[in-house]
ZAMARGU-4260 file (C-alpha; in steps of 0.2 Angstrom, whole numbers, plus 5000, padded with zeros to 4 digits):
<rodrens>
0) 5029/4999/4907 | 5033/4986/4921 | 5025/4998/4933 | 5009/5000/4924 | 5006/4982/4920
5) 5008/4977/4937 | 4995/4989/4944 | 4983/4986/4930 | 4985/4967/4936 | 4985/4971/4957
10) 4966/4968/4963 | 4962/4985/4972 | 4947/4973/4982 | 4962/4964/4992 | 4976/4980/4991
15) 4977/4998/4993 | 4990/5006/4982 | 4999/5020/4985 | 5012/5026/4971 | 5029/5033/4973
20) 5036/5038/4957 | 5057/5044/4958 | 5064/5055/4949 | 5081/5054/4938 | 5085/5066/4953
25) 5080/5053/4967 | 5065/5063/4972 | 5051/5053/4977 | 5033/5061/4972 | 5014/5052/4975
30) 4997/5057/4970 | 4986/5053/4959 | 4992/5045/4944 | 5010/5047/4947 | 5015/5037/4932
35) 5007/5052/4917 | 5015/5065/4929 | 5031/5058/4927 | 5026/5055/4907 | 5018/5074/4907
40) 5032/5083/4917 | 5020/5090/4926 | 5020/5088/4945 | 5008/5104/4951 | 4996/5092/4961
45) 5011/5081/4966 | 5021/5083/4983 | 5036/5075/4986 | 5040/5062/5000 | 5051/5052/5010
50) 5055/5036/5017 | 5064/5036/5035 | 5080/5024/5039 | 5068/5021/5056 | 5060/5006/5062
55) 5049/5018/5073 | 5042/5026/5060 | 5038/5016/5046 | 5026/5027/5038 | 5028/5036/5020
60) 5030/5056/5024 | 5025/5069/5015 | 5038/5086/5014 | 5031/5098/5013 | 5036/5117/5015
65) 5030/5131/5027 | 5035/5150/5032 | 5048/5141/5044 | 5055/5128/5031 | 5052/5109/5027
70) 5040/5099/5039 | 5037/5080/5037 | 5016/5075/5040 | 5012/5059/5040 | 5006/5051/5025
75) 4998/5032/5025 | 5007/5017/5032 | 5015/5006/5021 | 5013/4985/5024 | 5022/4980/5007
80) 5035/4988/4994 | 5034/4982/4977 | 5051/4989/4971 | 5048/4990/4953 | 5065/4996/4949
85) 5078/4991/4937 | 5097/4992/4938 | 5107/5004/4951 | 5100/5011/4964 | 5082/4998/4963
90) 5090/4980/4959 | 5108/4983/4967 | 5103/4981/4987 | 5105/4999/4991 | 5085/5000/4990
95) 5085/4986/4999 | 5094/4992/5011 | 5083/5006/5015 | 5070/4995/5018 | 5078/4983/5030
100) 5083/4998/5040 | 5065/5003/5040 | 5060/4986/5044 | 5047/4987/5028 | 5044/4973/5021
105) 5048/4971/5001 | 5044/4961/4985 | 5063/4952/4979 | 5080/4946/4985 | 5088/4955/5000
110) 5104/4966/5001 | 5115/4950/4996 | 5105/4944/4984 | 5103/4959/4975 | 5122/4965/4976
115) 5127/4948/4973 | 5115/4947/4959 | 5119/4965/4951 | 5140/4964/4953 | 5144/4953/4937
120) 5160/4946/4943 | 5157/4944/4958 | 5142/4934/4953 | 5154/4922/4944 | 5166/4920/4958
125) 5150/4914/4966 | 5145/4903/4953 | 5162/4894/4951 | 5163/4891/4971 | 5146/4882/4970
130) 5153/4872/4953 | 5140/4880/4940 | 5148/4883/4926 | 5151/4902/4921 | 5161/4909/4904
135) 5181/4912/4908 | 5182/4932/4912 | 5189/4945/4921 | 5188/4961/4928 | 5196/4975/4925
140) 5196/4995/4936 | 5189/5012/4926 | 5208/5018/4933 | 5220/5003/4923 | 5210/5006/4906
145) 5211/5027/4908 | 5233/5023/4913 | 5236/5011/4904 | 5222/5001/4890 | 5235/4993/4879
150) 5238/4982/4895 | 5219/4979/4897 | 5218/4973/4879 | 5233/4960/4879 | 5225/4952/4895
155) 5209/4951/4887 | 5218/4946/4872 | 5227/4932/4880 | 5208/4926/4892 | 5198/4923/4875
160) 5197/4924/4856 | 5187/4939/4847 | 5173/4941/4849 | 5174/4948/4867 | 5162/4955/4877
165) 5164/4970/4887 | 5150/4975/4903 | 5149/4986/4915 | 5151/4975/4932 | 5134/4984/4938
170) 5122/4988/4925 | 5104/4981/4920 | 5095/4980/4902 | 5111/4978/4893 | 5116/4995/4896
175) 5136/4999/4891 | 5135/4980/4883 | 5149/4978/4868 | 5151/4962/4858 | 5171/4968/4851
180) 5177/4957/4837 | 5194/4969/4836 | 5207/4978/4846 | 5198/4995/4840 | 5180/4986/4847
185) 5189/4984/4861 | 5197/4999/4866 | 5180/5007/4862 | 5168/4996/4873 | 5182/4997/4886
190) 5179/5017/4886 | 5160/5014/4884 | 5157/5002/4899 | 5167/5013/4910 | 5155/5028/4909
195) 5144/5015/4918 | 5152/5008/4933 | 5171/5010/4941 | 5173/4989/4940 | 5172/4983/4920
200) 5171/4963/4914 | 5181/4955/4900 | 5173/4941/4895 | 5174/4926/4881 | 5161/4928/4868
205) 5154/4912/4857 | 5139/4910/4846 | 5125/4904/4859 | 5107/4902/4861 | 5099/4913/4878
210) 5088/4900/4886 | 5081/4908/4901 | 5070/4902/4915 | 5060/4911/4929 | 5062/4906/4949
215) 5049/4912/4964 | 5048/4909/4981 | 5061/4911/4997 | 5069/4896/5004 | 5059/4882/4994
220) 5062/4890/4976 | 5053/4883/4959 | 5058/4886/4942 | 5046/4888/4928 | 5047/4880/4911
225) 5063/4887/4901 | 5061/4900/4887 | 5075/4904/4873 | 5078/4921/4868 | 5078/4925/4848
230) 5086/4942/4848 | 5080/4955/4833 | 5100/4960/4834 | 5116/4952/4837 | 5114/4948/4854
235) 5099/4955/4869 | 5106/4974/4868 | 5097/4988/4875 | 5089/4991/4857 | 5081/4972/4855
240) 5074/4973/4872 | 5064/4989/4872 | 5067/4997/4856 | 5065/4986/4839 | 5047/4974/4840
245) 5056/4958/4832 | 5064/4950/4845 | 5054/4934/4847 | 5052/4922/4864 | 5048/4903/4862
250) 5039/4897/4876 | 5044/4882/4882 | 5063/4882/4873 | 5065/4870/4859 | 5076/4861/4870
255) 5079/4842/4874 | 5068/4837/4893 | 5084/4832/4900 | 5092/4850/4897 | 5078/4857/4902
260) 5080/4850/4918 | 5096/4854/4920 | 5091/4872/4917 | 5077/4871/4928 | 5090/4862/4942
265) 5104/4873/4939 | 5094/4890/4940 | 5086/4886/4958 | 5103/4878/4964 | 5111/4899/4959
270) 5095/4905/4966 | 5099/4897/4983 | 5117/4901/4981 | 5115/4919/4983 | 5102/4920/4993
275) 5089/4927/4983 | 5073/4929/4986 | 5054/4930/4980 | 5059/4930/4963 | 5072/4931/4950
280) 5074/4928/4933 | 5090/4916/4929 | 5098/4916/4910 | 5109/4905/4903 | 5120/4903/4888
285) 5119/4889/4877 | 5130/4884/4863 | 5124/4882/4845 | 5125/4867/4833 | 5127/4854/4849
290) 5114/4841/4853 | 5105/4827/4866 | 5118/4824/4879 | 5132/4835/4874 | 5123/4853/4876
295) 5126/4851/4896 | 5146/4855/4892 | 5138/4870/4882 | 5128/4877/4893 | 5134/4892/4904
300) 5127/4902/4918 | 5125/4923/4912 | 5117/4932/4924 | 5101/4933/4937 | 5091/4946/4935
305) 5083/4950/4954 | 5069/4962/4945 | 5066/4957/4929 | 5055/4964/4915 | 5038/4962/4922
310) 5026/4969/4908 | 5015/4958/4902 | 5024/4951/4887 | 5039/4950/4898 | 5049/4934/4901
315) 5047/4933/4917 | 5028/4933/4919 | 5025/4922/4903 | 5035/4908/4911 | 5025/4906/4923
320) 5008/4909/4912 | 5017/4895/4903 | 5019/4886/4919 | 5000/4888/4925 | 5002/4904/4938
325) 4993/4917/4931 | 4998/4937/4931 | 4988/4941/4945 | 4992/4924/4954 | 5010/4930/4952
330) 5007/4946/4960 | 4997/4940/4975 | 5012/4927/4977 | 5027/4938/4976 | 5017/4950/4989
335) 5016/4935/5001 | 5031/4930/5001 | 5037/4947/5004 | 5029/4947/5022 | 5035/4928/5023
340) 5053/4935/5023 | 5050/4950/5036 | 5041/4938/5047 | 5059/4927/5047 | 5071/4944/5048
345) 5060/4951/5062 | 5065/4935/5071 | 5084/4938/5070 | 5090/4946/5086 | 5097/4962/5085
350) 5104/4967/5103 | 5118/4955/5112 | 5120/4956/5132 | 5134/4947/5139 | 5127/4944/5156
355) 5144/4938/5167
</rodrens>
């Protein structure tokens, strides 16, 4: 969905588009309309390609196969990636890094950024050694749940109060997320979060308001107007993002000027923090029933999100409709900021000669 909004909004006047759709299998595979072929299944006019770990050749090759086995031919250059990618393996640095080594430039935050970003608790260390202020939680191993859980749960027991929530370290869209309200939730969103990742956080639940606000640019950052978050369930699960059709954004927040500055401030400051770059959408907690002044001592850092949701209707791209850039403004920035960035890391030296 985030793909086909954003090529429905690129102007093909200024841009020539190529699209690399990957499988569930990591195969890459361009041609036309890549994005029905994925839909369809059917890939018969489709051929599948590569991108090589060499600066020398930066170009996107086709495999394909002859009497003697698999040749690579050369198959259009590539001057910008849009990595339109969620969760491991897109938002984690590990695409990222494929592209550094490539020496491609890239829409989004770097290898840190993106790691730093996409590993919850590390994120928080992070946070709380740059004095923003995180939820208490920890983190526990998919190896001291499977030996021993009851020692899981009486630490988590003795961090917060039920309810608890229970994430995968690594995951996007709220995938493996459990809000437990009992030893039973518990142990079952233990078990559940570690089919998702080897690294699991604990961490104190409490009724809150999601208030979120959208950042662009590289070293000198802005944050758009904040948004708050109605969720059609009990919190933003998998489901009331992309499944049920009630969840409703409020665009700006009904929030007080001065914490909406404080947002805005304290979503640029994390931004910075872990280097991110081009763009990021920053979330934050909020806790209910408190007013004026007082809402600052309520108000928590959750997570970045270094690719967010960018259909149409997503958060991310009605901030900043809401904040006077435009969709396709959007686009054209996010791509020139890309080749900002390369234009800096290609000035980095990379060889060292000790002359004595």
């Amino acid at each position: 969905m985030s793909a086909r909004s954003v090529l429905s909004a690129l102007d093909f006047d200024k841009y020539s588009v190529i699209q690399v759709g990957i499988s569930h299998d990591g195969i890459w595979m361009v041609g036309e309309d890549i994005l029905n072929a994925f839909e369809s299944g059917d890939y018969l006019n489709h051929k599948t390609a590569t991108l090589l770990p060499d600066p020398t050749r930066r170009d996107l090759y086709l495999i394909d196969k002859t009497e003697n086995g698999e040749v690579l031919l050369d198959f259009s250059n590539i001057d910008v990636v849009f990595p339109v990618l969620h969760g491991t393996f897109g938002e984690d640095g590990t695409m990222q890094g494929l592209l550094e080594l490539t020496e491609v430039a890239y829409v989004g935050a770097g290898v840190l950024g993106s790691s730093l970003a996409m590993d919850k608790g590390v994120f928080k260390d992070v946070m709380l050694a740059n004095n923003i202020p995180v939820l208490d939680s920890m983190v526990v191993s998919r190896k001291q749940i499977e030996q021993d859980s009851s020692k899981v749960i009486e630490s988590a027991e003795q961090l917060a109060e039920y309810p608890i929530f229970v994430k995968p370290a690594n995951m996007g869209s709220s995938v493996g997320i459990t809000k437990c309200w009992s030893r039973s939730d518990l142990f079952e969103g233990l078990v559940e979060a570690a089919n998702f990742d080897r690294r699991i956080l604990i961490e104190k639940g409490f009724e809150a308001r999601e208030i979120e606000v959208s950042v662009l640019g590289n070293d000198e950052a802005i944050a758009s107007v904040p948004g708050e978050i109605i969720p059609s369930r009990e919190f933003y699960s998998y489901e009331a993002k992309y499944i049920d059709d009630d969840s409703e954004l409020i665009i700006p927040a009904p929030i007080s000027e001065y914490l909406s500055l404080k947002v805005r401030e304290l979503a640029v400051q994390a931004y910075k923090a872990i280097d991110c770059a081009g763009m990021a959408r920053v979330d934050f907690l909020l806790e209910k029933n408190i007013s004026g002044h007082d809402q600052q001592a309520g108000l928590f850092l959750n997570e970045i999100n270094t690719i967010p949701g960018f259909t149409k209707i997503s958060m991310y791209p009605k901030l900043w409709e809401a904040s006077g850039i435009s969709y396709p403004e959007l686009l054209d920035r996010l791509i020139m900021l890309a080749l900002e960035r390369k234009e800096e890391r290609i000035q980095t030296v990379r060889r060292y000669r000790r002359d004595d």
